[in-house]
C-alpha positions as CSV (number, residue, x, y, z in Angstrom):
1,X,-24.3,-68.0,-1.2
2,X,-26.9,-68.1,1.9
3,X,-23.6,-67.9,4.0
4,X,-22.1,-64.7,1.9
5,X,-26.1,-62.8,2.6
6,X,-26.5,-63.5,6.0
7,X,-22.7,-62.3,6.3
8,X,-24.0,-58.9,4.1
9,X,-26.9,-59.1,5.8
10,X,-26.1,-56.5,8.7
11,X,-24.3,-53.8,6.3
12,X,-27.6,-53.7,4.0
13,X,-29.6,-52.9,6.9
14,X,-27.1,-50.2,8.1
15,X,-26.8,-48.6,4.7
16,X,-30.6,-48.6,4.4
17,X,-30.5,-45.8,7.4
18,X,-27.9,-43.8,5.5
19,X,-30.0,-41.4,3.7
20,X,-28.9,-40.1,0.4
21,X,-27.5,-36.7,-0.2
22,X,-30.7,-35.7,-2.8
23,X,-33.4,-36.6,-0.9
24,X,-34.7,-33.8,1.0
25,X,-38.2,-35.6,2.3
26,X,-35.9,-37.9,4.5
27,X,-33.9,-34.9,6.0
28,X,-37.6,-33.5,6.6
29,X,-38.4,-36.7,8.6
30,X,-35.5,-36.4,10.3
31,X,-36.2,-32.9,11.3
32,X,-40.2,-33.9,12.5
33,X,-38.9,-37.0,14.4
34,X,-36.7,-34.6,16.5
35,X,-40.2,-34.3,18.6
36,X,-39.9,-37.9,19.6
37,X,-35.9,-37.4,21.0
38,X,-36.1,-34.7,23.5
39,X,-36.5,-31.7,21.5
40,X,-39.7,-29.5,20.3
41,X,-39.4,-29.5,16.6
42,X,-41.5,-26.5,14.2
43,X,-41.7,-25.9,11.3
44,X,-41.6,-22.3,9.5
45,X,-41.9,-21.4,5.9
46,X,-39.9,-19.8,3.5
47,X,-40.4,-16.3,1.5
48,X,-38.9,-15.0,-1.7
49,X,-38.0,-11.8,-1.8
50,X,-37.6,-10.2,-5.1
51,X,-37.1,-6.3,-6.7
52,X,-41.0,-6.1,-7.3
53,X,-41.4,-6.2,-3.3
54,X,-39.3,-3.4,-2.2
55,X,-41.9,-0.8,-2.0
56,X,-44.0,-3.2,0.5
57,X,-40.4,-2.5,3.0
58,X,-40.2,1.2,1.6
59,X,-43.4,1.4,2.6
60,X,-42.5,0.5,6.4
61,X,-38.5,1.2,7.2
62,X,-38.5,4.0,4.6
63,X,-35.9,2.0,2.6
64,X,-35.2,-1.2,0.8
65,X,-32.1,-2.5,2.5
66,X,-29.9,-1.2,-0.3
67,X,-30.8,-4.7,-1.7
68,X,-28.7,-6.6,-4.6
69,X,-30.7,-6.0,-8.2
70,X,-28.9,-9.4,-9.2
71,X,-30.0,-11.8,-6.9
72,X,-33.3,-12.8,-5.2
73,X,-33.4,-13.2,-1.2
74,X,-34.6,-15.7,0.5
75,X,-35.5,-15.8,3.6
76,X,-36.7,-18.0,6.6
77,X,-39.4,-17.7,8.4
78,X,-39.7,-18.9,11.6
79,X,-42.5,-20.0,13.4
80,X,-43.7,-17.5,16.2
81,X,-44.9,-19.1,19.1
82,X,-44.4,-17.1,22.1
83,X,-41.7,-15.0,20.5
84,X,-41.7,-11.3,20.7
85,X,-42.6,-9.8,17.3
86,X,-42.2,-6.0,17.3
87,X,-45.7,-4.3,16.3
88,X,-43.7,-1.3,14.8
89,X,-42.6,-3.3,12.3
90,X,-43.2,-7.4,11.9
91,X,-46.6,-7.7,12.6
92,X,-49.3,-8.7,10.0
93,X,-51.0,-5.1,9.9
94,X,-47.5,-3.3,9.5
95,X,-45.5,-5.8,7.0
96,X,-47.7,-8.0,5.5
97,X,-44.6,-9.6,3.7
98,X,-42.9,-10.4,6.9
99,X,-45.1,-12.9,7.9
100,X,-46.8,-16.1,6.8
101,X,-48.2,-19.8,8.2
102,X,-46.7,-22.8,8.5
103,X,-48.3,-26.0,7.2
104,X,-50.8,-26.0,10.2
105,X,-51.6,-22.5,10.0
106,X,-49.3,-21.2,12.7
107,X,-48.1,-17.8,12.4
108,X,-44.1,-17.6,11.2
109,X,-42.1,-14.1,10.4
110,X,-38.5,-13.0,9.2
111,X,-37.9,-11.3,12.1
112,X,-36.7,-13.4,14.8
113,X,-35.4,-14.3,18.1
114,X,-34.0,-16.9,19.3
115,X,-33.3,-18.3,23.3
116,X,-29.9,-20.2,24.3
117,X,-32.0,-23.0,24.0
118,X,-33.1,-22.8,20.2
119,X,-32.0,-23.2,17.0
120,X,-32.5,-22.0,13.5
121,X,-32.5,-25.3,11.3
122,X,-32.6,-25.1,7.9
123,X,-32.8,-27.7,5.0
124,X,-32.1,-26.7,1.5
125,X,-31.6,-28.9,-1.8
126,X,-29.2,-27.1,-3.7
127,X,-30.5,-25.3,-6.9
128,X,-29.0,-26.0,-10.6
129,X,-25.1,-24.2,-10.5
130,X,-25.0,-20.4,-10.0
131,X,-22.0,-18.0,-9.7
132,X,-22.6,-17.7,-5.8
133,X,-25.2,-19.8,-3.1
134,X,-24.5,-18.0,0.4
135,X,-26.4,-18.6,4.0
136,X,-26.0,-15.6,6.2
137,X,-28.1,-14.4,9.3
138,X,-27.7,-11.0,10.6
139,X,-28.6,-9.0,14.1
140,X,-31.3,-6.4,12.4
141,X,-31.9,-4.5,15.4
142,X,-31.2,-4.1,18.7
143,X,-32.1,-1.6,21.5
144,X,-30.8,2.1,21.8
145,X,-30.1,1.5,25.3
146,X,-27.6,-0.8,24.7
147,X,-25.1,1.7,23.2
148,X,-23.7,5.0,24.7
149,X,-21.3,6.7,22.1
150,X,-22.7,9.2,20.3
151,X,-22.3,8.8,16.4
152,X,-25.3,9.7,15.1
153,X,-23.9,10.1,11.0
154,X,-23.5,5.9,11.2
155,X,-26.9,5.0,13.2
156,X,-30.1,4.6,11.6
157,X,-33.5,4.5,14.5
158,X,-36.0,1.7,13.0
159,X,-39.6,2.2,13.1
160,X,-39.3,1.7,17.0
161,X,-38.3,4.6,18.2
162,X,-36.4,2.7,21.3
163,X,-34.3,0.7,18.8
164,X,-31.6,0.8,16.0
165,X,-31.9,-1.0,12.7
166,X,-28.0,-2.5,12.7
167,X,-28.2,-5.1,9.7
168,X,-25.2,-6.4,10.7
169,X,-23.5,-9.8,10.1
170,X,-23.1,-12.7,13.1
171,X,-20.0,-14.1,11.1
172,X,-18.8,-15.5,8.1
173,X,-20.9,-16.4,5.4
174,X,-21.5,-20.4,4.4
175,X,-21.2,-19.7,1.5
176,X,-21.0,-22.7,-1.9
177,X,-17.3,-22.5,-1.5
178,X,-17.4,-23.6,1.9
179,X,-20.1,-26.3,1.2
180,X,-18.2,-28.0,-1.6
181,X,-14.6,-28.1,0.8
182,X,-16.7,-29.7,3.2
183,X,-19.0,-32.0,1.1
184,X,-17.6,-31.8,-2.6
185,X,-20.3,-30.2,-5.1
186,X,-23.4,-29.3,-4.1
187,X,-25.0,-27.8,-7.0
188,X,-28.2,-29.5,-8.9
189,X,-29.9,-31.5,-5.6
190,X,-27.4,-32.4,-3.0
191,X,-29.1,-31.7,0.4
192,X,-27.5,-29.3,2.6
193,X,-28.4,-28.5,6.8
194,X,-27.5,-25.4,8.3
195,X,-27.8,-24.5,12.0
196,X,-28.0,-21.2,13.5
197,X,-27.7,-21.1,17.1
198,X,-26.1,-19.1,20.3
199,X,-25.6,-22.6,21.9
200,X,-22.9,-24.8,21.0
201,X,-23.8,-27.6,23.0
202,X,-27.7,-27.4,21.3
203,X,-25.8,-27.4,17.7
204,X,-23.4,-30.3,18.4
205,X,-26.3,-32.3,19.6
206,X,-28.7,-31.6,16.9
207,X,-25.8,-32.4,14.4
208,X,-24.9,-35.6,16.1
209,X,-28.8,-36.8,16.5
210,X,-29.0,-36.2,12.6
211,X,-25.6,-38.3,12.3
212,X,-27.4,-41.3,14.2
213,X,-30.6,-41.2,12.4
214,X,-28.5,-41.5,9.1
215,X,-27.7,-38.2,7.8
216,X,-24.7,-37.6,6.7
217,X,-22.4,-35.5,8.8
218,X,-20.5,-33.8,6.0
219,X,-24.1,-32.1,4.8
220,X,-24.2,-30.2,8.1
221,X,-23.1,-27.0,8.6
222,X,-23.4,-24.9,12.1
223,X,-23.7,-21.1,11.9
224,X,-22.3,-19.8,15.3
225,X,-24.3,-17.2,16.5
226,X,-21.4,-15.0,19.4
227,X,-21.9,-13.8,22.5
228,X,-21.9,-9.8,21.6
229,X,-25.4,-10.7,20.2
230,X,-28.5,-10.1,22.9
231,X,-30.3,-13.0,22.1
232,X,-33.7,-14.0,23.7
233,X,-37.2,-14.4,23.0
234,X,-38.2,-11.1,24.8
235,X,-38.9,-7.6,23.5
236,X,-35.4,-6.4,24.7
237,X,-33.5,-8.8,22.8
238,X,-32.3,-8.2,19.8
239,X,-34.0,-9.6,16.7
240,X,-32.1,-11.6,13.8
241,X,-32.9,-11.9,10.4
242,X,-31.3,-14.7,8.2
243,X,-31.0,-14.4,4.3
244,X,-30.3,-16.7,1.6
245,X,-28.8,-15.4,-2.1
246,X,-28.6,-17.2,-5.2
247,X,-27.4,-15.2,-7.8
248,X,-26.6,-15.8,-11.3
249,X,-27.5,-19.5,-12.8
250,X,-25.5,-20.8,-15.3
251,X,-29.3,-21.8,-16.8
252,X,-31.9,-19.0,-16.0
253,X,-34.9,-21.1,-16.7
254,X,-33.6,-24.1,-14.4
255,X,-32.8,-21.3,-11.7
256,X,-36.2,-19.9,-12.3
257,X,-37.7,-23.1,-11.8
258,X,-36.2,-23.7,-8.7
259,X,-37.0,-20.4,-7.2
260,X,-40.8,-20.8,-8.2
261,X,-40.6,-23.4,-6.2
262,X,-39.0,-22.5,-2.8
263,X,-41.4,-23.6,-1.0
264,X,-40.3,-27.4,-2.1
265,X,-36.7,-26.9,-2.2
266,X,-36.1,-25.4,1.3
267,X,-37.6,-26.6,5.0
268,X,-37.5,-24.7,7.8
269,X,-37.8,-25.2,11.6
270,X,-37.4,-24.0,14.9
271,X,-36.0,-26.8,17.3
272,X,-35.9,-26.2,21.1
273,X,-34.0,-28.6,23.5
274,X,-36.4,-29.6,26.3
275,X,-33.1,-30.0,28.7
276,X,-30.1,-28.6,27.3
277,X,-26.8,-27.4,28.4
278,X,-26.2,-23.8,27.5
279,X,-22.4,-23.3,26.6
280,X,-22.3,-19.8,24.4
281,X,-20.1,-19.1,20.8
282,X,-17.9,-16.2,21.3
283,X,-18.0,-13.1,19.5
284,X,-16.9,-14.5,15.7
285,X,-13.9,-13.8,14.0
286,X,-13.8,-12.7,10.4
287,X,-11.7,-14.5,8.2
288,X,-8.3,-12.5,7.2
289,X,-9.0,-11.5,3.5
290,X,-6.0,-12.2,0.5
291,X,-6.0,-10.7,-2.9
292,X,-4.4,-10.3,-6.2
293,X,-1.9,-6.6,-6.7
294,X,-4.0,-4.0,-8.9
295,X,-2.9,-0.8,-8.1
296,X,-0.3,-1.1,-11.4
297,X,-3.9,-0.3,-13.1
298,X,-4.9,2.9,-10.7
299,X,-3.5,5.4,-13.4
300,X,-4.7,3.3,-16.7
301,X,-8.1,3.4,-15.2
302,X,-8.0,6.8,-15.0
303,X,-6.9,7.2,-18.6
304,X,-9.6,5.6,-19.5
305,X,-12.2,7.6,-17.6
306,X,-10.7,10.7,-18.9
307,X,-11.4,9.4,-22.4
308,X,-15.2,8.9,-21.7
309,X,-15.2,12.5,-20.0
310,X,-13.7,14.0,-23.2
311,X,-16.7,11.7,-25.2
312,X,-19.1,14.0,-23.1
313,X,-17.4,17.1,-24.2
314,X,-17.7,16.7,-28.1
315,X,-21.6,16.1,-27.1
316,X,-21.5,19.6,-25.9
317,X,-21.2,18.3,-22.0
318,X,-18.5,20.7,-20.8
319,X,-19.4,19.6,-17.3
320,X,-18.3,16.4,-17.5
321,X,-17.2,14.9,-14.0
322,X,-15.6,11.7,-12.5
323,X,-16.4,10.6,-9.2
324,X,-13.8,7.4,-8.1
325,X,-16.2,4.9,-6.2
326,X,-15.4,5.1,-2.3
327,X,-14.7,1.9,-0.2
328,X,-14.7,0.2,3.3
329,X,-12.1,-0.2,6.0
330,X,-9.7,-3.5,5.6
331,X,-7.3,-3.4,8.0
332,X,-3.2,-3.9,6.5
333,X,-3.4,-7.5,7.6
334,X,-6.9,-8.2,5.6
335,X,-9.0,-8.0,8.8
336,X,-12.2,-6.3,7.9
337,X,-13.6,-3.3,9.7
338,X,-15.9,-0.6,9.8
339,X,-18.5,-2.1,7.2
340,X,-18.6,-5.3,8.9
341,X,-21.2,-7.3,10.9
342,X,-19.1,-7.1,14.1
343,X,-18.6,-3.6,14.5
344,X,-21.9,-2.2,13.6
345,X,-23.8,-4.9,16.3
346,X,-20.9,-3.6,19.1
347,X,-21.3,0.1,18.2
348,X,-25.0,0.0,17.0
349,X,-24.1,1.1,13.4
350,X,-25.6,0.2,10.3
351,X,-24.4,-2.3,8.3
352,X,-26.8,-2.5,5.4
353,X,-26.9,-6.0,5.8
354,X,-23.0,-6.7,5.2
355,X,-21.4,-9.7,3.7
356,X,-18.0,-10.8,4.1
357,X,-18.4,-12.9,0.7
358,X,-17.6,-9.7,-1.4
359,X,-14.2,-7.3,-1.7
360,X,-17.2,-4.7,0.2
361,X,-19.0,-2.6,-1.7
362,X,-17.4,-0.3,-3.8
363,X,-20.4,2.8,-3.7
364,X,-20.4,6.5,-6.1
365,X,-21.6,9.6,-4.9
366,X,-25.2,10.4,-5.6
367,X,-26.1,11.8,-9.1
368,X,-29.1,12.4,-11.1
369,X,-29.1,10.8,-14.8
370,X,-29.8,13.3,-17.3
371,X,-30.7,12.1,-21.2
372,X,-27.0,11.1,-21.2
373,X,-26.1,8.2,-20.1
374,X,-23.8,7.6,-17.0
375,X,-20.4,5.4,-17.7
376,X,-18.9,2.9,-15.3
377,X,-15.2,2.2,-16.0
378,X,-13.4,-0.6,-13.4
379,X,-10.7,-3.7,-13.3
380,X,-12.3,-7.0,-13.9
381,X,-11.2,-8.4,-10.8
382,X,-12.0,-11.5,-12.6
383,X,-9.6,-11.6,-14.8
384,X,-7.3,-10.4,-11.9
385,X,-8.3,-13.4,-10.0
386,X,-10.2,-11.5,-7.4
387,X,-13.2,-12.2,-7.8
388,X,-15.5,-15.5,-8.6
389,X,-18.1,-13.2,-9.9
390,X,-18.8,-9.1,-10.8
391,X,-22.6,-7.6,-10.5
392,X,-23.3,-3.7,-10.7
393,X,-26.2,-2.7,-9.2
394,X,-27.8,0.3,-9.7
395,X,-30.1,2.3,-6.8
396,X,-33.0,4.7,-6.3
397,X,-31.0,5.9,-3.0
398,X,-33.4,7.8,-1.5
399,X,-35.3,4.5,-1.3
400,X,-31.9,2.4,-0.7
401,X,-33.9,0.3,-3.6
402,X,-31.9,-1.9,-6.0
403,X,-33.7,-1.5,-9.3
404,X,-31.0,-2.9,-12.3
405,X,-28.3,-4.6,-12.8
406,X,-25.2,-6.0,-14.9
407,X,-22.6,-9.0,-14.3
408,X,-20.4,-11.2,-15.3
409,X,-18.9,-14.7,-13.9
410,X,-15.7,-15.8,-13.8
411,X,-15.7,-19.3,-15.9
412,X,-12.5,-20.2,-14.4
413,X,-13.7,-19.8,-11.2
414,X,-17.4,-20.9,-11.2
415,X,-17.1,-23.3,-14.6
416,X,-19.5,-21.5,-16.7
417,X,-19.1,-17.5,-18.2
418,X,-22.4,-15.6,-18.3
419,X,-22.6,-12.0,-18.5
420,X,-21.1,-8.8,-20.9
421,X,-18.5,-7.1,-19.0
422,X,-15.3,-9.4,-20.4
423,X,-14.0,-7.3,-23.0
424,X,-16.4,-4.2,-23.0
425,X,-13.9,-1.7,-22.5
426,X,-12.4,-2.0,-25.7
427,X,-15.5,-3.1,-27.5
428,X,-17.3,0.4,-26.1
429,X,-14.2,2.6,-27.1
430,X,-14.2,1.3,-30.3
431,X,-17.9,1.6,-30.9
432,X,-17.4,5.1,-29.7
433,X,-14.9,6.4,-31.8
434,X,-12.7,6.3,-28.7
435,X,-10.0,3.8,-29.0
436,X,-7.0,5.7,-31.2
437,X,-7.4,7.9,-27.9
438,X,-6.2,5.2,-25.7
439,X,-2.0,4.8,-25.2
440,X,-0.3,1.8,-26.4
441,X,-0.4,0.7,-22.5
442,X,-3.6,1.1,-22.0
443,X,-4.6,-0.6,-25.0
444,X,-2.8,-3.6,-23.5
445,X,-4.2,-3.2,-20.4
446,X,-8.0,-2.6,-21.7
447,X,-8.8,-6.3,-21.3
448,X,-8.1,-6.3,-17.3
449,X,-11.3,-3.5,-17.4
450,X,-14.6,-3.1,-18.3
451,X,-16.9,-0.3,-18.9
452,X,-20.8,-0.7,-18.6
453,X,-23.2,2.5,-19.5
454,X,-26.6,3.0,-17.2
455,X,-28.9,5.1,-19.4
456,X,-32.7,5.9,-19.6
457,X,-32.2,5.7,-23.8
458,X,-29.5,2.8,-24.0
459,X,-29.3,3.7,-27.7
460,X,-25.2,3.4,-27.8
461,X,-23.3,0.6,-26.4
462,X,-26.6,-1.6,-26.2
463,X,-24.7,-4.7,-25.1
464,X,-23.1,-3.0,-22.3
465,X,-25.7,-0.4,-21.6
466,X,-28.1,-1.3,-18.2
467,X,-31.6,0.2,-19.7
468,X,-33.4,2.0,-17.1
469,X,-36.2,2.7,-19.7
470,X,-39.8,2.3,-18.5
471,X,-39.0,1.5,-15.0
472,X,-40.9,4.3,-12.8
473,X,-38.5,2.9,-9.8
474,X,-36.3,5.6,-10.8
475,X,-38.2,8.9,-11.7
476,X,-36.9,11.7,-13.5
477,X,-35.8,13.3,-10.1
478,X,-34.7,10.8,-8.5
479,X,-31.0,10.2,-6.8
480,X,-29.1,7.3,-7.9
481,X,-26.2,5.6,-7.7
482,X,-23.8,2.7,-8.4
483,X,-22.5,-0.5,-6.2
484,X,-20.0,-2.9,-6.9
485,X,-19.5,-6.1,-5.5
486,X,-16.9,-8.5,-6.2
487,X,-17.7,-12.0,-4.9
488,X,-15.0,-14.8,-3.7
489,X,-11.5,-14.5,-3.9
490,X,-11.0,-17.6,-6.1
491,X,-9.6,-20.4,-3.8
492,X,-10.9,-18.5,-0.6
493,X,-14.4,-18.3,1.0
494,X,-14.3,-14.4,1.2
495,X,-14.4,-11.5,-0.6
496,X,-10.5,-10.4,-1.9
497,X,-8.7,-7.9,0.5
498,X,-9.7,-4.4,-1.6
499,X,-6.7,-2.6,-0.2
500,X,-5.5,-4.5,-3.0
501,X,-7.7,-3.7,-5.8
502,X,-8.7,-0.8,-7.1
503,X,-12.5,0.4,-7.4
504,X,-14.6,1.8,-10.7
505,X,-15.0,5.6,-11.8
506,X,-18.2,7.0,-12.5
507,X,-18.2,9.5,-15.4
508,X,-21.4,11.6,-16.0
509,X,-22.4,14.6,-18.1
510,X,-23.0,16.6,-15.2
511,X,-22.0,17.3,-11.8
512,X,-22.1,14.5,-9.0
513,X,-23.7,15.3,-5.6
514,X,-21.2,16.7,-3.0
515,X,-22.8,15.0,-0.1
């Protein structure tokens, strides 16, 4: 037996180094120690940004990013230091939510930049299951003197008058999907590291230094930042901003739980290399997008809307109109354009702070809701296998302010059903009065769509009905309107190719906007 431990001896000291998947204070140790091999190592903090806070960014950019009702942001904040932080719009006295203090009382802000020698670590133990866990840091502006094509319609000037808010995507989302292909499930604990840096000598290092000190490799992901992004530390280099959404919980109070405690669950920190060798990503490539054939339901869907038009006529609505939800650019061979993190940062477009994780957002016109209420009618790209999860989310678009929202999962997809959007269409016809309007085909079809109602007064429909009642985020006056977004192509780690699908009507009582 002493033979057989001194023999085991050496492999119970090595697996004693190997730290465990769950325990996020020994990826934290790793991170501090990186001070004592060669590298300056900071830590930032971490803010939650929820609905409630938009008017604190309306307040400053004059909009609210056109943000998802569904899901919380979170975002990292990096420590300062010596960085450039733009006093039009990220300092203390002009966005008081941009900016917080690390654990020793160092200043730390969303907006950041970062040099070829620095890197955006961050450390997060996964929350309980959701429909959708994504990491994704964008370019959120970048100097007007950078671009010289005129398009005015697609540019947007930020608070600093020299610059362009662009919003737009470095890549491809690392997204849940792509965690569990490269670690197996992540959900409920497991510890996760991603890396956002210009340098891909800097990340390689930093990975392999957390290899020999025990981490495990397959917990590392590096976010690529290209070369068509102006990075630096100086006032003409463009500024990044990196969110983190986490949408849907199969268990709200265990989501809420973990939320309330961000602060615990995520670490943050800016690592230099004090000697490094500087060898940059390339632009990025966006993943080719697939998707499931819908366009055999382009004329059923119509059908449908036409019968919730004629609803609005027996209530004495004679203007009754239909707007058909407009889309973004996918190219014939699934390559996304147009709306897409690439573009806008080479053109200096806006990109509304993009995400290649959905089929792009399908968007109405702008209406006004009268005492009526508004009907959606779309495909459930679910049950089409296009989508891993549905949310509506409905705007104050003056404000670009998400204020309400609907959804529903995919349980095939994402193992657990939550939302009320399987079935509705039938279920609302029928509550209605509607259904002996519908053709035998369409009645077949009705469970491949859904309808949801957005109302001030959800006093028909209730279970599909989004209540706006109460809320003064959307006065009386106020413009709205609608977004889709379909999340995950089931057995992809993108949204579905929407030159395949086909996108929700909007039927209202009155006339829509014709801008």
């Amino acid at each position: 037996m002493k033979h057989l431990l001194l023999l085991l001896l050496p492999l119970l000291v090595s697996c004693s180094n190997i730290q465990t998947k769950s325990d996020l204070d020994q990826y934290g140790q790793w991170a501090s120690g990186l001070n004592q091999r060669n590298y300056q190592s900071t830590p930032g903090s971490i803010y939650l940004f929820v609905n409630s806070d938009c008017q604190s960014f309306i307040d400053v950019f004059g909009t609210c990013f056109d943000n998802n009702a569904t899901a919380p942001y979170i975002i990292p904040q990096l420590p300062v230091g010596s960085t450039y932080i733009d006093p039009n719009y990220a300092t203390p006295d002009k966005c008081a939510p941009c900016n917080s203090t690390n654990q020793f009382g160092q200043q730390t802000n969303i907006s950041n930049r970062l040099s070829d020698t620095d890197a955006l670590v961050t450390i997060v133990k996964f929350p309980p299951k959701a429909a959708y866990f994504g990491y994704q840091s964008y370019v959120f502006t970048a100097l007007k003197s950078n671009y010289n094509t005129n398009i005015p319609k697609l540019r947007l000037p930020s608070p600093n008058k020299d610059r362009w808010e662009i919003f737009g995507s470095v890549g491809n989302d690392v997204n849940d999907t792509v965690v569990k292909n490269q670690m197996g499930e992540a959900w409920g604990g497991a510890v996760v590291v991603y890396i956002s840096t210009v340098n891909s000598a800097l990340a390689n290092s930093i990975k392999q230094d957390a290899v020999d000190q025990g981490i495990p490799g397959d917990s590392i992901f590096i976010e690529p930042i290209g070369d068509n992004v102006k990075n630096g530390t100086d006032s003409n280099s463009d500024d990044l901003i990196t969110l983190i959404r986490y949408a849907v919980p199969e268990d709200v109070d265990q989501g809420q739980a973990w939320l309330q405690d961000v602060d615990k669950n995520i670490l943050v920190y800016r690592v230099t290399a004090n000697d490094s060798t500087v060898t940059r990503y390339v632009k990025n490539e966006y993943t080719r997008r697939s998707g499931n054939f819908e366009l055999h339901l382009e004329e059923p869907l119509n059908e449908l809307a036409g019968i919730l038009q004629s609803w609005f006529v027996t209530q004495g609505q004679v203007n009754a109109s239909i707007d058909v939800m407009g889309r973004t650019t996918v190219d014939i061979d699934g390559v996304p354009r147009g709306l897409i993190g690439g573009d806008c940062i080479e053109k200096g477009t806006i990109c509304a702070g993009d995400n290649a994780d959905t089929s792009t957002y399908a968007h109405s016109r702008k209406f006004q809701l009268s005492t009526q209420p508004a009907f959606v009618a779309g495909v459930n790209h679910n049950r089409l296998k296009n989508a891993s999860y549905i949310s509506l989310s409905v705007y104050n678009i003056d404000q670009g302010q998400g204020v309400a929202s609907s959804s529903q999962t995919n349980a095939d997809a994402v193992g657990f059903k939550s939302g009320v959007l399987d079935d509705s269409a039938e279920a609302v016809l029928r509550e209605l009065g509607l259904y002996n309007k519908a053709s035998n085909e369409l009645k077949l079809l009705l469970p491949k769509m859904y309808i949801s109602l957005v109302s001030r007064q959800c006093n028909i429909a209730k279970q599909y009905c989004i209540d706006l009642q109460g809320t003064s985020l959307i006065p009386a006056d106020a413009n709205i309107n609608v977004d889709e977004r379909s999340y995950i192509n089931p057995g992809t780690t993108t949204g579905a190719n929407s030159n395949t699908m086909v996108y929700p009507r909007i039927i209202l009582a009155t006339e829509f906007d014709s801008k």
